[in-house]
C-alpha positions in Angstrom: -22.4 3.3 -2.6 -19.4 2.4 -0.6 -16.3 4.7 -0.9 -12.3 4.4 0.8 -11.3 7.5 2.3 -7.9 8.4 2.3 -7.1 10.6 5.2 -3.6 12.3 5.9 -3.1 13.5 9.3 0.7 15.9 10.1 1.9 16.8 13.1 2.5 20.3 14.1 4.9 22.4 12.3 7.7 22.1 14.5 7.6 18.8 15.4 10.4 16.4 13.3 9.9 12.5 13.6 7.9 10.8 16.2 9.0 8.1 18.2 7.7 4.6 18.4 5.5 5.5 21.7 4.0 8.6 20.2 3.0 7.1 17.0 1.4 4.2 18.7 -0.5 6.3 21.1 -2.0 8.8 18.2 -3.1 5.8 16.2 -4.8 4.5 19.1 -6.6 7.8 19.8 -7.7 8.3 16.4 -8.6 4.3 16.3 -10.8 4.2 19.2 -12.7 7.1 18.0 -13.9 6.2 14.6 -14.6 2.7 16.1 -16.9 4.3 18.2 -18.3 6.0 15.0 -21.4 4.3 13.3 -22.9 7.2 11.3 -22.2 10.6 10.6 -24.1 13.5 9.7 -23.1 14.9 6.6 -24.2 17.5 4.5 -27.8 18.9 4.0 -28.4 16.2 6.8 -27.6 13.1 5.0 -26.4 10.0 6.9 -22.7 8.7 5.7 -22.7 5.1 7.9 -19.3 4.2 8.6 -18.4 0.4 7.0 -14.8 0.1 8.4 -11.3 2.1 8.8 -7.9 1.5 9.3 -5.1 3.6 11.4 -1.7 3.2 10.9 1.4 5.8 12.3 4.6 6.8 10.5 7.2 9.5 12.1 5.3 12.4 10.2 2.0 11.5 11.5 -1.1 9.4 10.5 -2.8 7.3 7.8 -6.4 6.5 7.9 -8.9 4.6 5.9 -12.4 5.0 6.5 -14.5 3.1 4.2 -18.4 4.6 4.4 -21.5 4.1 2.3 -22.8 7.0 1.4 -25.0 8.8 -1.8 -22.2 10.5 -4.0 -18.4 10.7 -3.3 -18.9 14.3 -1.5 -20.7 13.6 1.0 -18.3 10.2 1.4 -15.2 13.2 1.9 -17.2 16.0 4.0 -18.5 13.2 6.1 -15.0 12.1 6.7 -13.4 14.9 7.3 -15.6 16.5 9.7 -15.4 13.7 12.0 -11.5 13.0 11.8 -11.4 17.4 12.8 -13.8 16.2 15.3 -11.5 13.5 17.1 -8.3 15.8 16.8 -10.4 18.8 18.7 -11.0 16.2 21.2 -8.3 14.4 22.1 -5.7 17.2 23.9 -2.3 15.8 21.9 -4.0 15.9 18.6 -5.2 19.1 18.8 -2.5 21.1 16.8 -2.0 18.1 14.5 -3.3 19.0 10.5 -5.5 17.2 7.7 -3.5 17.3 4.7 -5.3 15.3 2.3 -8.6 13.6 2.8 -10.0 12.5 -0.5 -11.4 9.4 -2.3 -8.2 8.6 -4.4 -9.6 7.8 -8.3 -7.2 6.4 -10.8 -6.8 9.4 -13.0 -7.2 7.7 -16.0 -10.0 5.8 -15.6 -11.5 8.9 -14.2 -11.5 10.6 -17.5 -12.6 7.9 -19.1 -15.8 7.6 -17.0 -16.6 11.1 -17.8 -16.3 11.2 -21.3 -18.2 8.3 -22.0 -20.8 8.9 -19.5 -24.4 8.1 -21.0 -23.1 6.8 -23.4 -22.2 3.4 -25.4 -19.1 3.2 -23.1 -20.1 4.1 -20.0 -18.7 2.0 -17.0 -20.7 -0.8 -15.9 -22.6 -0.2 -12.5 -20.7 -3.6 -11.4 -17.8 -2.5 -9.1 -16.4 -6.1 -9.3 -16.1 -5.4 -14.2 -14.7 -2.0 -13.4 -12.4 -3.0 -10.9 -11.2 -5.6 -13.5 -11.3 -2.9 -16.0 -9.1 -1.0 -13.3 -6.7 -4.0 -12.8 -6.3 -4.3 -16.7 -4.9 -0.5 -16.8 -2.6 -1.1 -14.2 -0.7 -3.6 -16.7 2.4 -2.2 -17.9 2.3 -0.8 -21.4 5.3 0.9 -23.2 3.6 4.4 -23.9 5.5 6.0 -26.7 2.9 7.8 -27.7 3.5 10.4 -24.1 4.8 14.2 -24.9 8.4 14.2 -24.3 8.1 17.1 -22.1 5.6 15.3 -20.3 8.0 12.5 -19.4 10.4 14.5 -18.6 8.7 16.1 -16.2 7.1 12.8 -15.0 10.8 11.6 -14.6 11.7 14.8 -12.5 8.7 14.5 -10.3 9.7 10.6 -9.7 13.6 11.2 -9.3 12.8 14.3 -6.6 11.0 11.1 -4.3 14.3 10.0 -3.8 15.5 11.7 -0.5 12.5 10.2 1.1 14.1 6.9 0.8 16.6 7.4 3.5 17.5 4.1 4.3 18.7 2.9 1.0 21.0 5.7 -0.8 21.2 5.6 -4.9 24.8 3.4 -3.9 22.4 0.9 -3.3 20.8 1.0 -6.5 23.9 1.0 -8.5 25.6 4.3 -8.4 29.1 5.2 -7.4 31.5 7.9 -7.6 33.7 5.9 -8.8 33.0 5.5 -12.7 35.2 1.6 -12.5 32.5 0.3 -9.6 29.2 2.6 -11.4 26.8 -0.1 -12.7 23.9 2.7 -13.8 23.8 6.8 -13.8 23.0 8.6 -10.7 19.8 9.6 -13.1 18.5 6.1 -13.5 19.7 5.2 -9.7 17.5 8.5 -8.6 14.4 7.3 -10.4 14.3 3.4 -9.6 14.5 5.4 -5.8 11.7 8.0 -6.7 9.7 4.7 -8.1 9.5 3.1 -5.0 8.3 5.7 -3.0 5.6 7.2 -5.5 4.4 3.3 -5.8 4.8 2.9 -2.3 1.5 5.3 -1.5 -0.5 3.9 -4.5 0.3 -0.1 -3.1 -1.4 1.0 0.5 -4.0 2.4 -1.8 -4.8 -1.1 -3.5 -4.2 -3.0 -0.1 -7.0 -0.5 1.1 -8.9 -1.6 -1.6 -8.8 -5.0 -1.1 -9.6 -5.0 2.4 -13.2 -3.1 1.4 -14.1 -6.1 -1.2 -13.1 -9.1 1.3 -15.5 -7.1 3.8 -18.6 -6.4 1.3 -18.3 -10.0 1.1 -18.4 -11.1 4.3 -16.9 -14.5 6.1 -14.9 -14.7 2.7 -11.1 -15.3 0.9 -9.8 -14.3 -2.1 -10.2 -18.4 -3.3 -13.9 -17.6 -2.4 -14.5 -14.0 -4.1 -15.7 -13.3 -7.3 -14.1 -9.9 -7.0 -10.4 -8.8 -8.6 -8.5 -7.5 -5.9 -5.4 -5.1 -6.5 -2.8 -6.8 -4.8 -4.5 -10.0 -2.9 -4.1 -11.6 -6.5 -0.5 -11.2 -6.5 0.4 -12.9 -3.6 1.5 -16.8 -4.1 -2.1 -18.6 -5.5 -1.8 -21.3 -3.5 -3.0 -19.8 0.0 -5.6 -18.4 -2.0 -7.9 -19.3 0.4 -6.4 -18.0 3.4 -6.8 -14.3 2.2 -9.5 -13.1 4.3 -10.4 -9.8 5.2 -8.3 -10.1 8.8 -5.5 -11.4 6.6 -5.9 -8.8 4.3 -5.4 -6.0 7.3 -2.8 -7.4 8.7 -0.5 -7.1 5.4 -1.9 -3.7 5.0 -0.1 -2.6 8.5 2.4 -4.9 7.5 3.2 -2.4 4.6 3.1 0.9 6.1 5.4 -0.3 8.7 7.7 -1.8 6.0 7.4 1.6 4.0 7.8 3.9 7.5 11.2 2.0 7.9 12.5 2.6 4.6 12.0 6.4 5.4 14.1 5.9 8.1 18.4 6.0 8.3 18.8 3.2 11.6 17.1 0.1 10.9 15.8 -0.6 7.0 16.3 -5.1 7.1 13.3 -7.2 6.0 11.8 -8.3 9.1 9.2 -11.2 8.1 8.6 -13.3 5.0 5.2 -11.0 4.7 7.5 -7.7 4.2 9.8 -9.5 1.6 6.5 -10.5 -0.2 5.3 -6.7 -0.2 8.7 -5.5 -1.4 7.8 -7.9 -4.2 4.6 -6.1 -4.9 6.3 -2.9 -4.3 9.1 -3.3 -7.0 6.4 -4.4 -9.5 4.3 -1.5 -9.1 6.9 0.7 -9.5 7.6 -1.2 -12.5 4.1 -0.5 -13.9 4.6 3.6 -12.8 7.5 3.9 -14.6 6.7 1.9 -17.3 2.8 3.6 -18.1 5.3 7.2 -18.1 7.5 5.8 -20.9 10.5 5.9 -18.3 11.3 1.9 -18.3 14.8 1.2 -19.5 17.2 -1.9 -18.9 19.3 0.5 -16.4 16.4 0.9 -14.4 15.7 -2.7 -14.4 19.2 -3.5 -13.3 19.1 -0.5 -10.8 16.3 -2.5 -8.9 18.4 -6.0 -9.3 20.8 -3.9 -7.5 18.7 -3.0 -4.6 17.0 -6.2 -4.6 20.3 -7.8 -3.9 21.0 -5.3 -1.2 17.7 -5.7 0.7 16.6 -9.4 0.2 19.1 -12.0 2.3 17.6 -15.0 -0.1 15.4 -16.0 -2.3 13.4 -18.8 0.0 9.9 -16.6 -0.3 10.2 -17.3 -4.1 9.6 -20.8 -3.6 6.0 -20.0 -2.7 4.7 -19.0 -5.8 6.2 -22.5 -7.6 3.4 -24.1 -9.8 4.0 -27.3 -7.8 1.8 -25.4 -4.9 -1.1 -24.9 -6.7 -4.5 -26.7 -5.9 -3.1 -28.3 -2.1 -6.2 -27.9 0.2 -4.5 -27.4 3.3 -1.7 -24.7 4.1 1.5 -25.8 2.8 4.3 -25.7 5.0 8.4 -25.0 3.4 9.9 -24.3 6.7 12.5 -26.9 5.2 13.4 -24.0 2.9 16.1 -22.0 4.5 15.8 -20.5 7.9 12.7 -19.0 6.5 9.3 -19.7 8.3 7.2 -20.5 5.1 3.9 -21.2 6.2 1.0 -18.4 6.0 0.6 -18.6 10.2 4.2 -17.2 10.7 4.8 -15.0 7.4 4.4 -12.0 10.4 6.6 -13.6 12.7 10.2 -11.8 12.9 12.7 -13.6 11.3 15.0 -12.8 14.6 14.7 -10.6 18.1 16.4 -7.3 15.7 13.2 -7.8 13.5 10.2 -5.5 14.3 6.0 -6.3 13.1 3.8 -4.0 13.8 1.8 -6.0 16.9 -1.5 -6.1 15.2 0.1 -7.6 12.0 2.1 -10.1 14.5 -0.7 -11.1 16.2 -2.8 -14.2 15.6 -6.3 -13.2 16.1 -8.5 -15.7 17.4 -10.4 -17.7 14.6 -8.3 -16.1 12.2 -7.6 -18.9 9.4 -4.1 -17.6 9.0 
């Protein structure tokens, strides 16, 4: 069975923020080395083959993906984990740097699920592609009245104590002031459509991660071409459908750290590409669906995020791409009449102007890539 390894990687204690050199050059280390990787000895001898990963930096160290086909999820997470001590043991800088989580992430709910109904009449079906729909259909917000108060009020604590982390945009721009005549919404309700963000932000990456494994179990294919439900390639305007390949699919997936790494960040926090102000998109509805499956969803919160939204976005061209009018055209559709936007799927990594900054392997157009 195939799994997605998460891997968190910190740098030593001591050291606060890397720079823009230092993070590309540990995510080339620890690329080149599980590229290299083809199998892996895990436990009691069994051989976890290595499908595909992904590296991508951030000032407080490293995200991997490793996607491996092996017997039962353990194996999947000792195999990973050896091999990622392995590379950090090896390569000189690394050697001090920490594993902090390395783990097959599960939906929690769904998790319980599966074991209380396993053997039995409602087992999940062996099909990945029904119990990722099942997955996708969980994910839909529901009002949940049903939640312990104290549970959502921890839940609400949790989410509002993410907040800090979002360094770039303080809870002024989610509709806070000091002043009570300018305050459109409570520091509370600013703090938590904050928190939102960053707790959706690692569970979008997740999903991306995701999608990237189903394009490449079915190879040479797009999202138009897949009978598979993907997370978040299914959001994205329908009518490029069939541009969403697996290349694609990686590309927005660095595409989003990098977006999220500069929202951690105080200097430089401005949408740089029509790709990131599609992810921000994504990222505002899925912290729409976490706050909403923890019974925290209010009309303050909403307008908190219209308040951010207004802050971050410069206009609303990329809207334009998800117009019915766009649906069924054969060939990639061009808007670059629309705004000073570039519109088409070829340049939705192309900086908007020289201040913007894509990570270069989302910028670049790989040869034979159909986007």
């Amino acid at each position: 069975m195939t799994y997605w390894v998460t891997v968190e990687v910190g740098t030593p204690e001591g050291v606060v923020g890397l720079d823009e050199l230092q993070r590309e050059g540990a995510a080339s280390l620890l690329a080149k080395g599980l590229e290299s990787v083809e199998a892996i000895d895990g436990p009691d001898g069994v051989e976890v083959e290595v499908a595909d990963c992904f590296v991508g930096a951030h000032p407080e160290g490293v995200l991997l993906g490793v996607s491996v086909d092996a017997p039962a999820l353990e194996f999947a997470e000792d195999a990973v984990r050896a091999v990622v001590t392995d590379l950090l043991e090896q390569n000189e800088p690394l050697a001090e740097w920490q594993i902090s989580k390395c783990a097959v992430d599960l939906h929690p709910e769904l998790a319980q699920r599966s074991l209380e109904a396993a053997g039995g009449e409602d087992a999940p079906p062996a099909d990945p592609k029904e119990r990722a729909r099942r997955h996708a259909e969980a994910r839909k917000p529901v009002h949940t009245p049903q939640l312990d108060p104290a549970e959502i009020e921890a839940m609400r604590g949790k989410i509002c104590g993410l907040a800090p982390r979002l360094k770039a945009f303080p809870v002024e721009c989610f509709g806070y002031s000091d002043d009570e005549e300018e305050r459109i919404v409570s520091r509370d309700d600013a703090e938590l459509a904050a928190g939102a963000l960053v707790y959706a932000s690692e569970i979008l990456v997740d999903e991306l991660f995701q999608d990237v494994v189903m394009l490449h179990e079915e190879s040479g294919t797009s999202v138009a071409d897949s009978d598979g439900v993907f997370m978040v390639l299914e959001q994205l305007p329908p009518a490029y459908a069939h541009l969403y390949t697996a290349l694609f699919a990686k590309r927005l997936t660095v595409a989003a750290v990098s977006m999220i790494e500069k929202f951690t960040r105080t200097d430089h926090a401005e949408l740089s590409c029509v790709a990131e102000e599609l992810l921000l998109r994504l990222l505002l509805d899925e912290a729409l669906v976490v706050v909403d499956i923890n019974g925290l969803l209010s009309e303050e919160i909403k307008v908190a995020w219209e308040c951010f939204a207004n802050q971050v976005y410069e206009d609303t061209d990329h809207e334009w791409l998800y117009q019915p009018a766009m649906d069924g055209i054969d060939e990639e559709p061009s808007l670059a009449h629309l705004g000073t936007a570039p519109m088409g799927v070829k340049d939705w990594f192309t900086p908007f102007d020289d201040r913007g900054y894509v990570h270069p392997f989302a910028a670049a157009e790989a040869d034979g890539d159909a986007t």
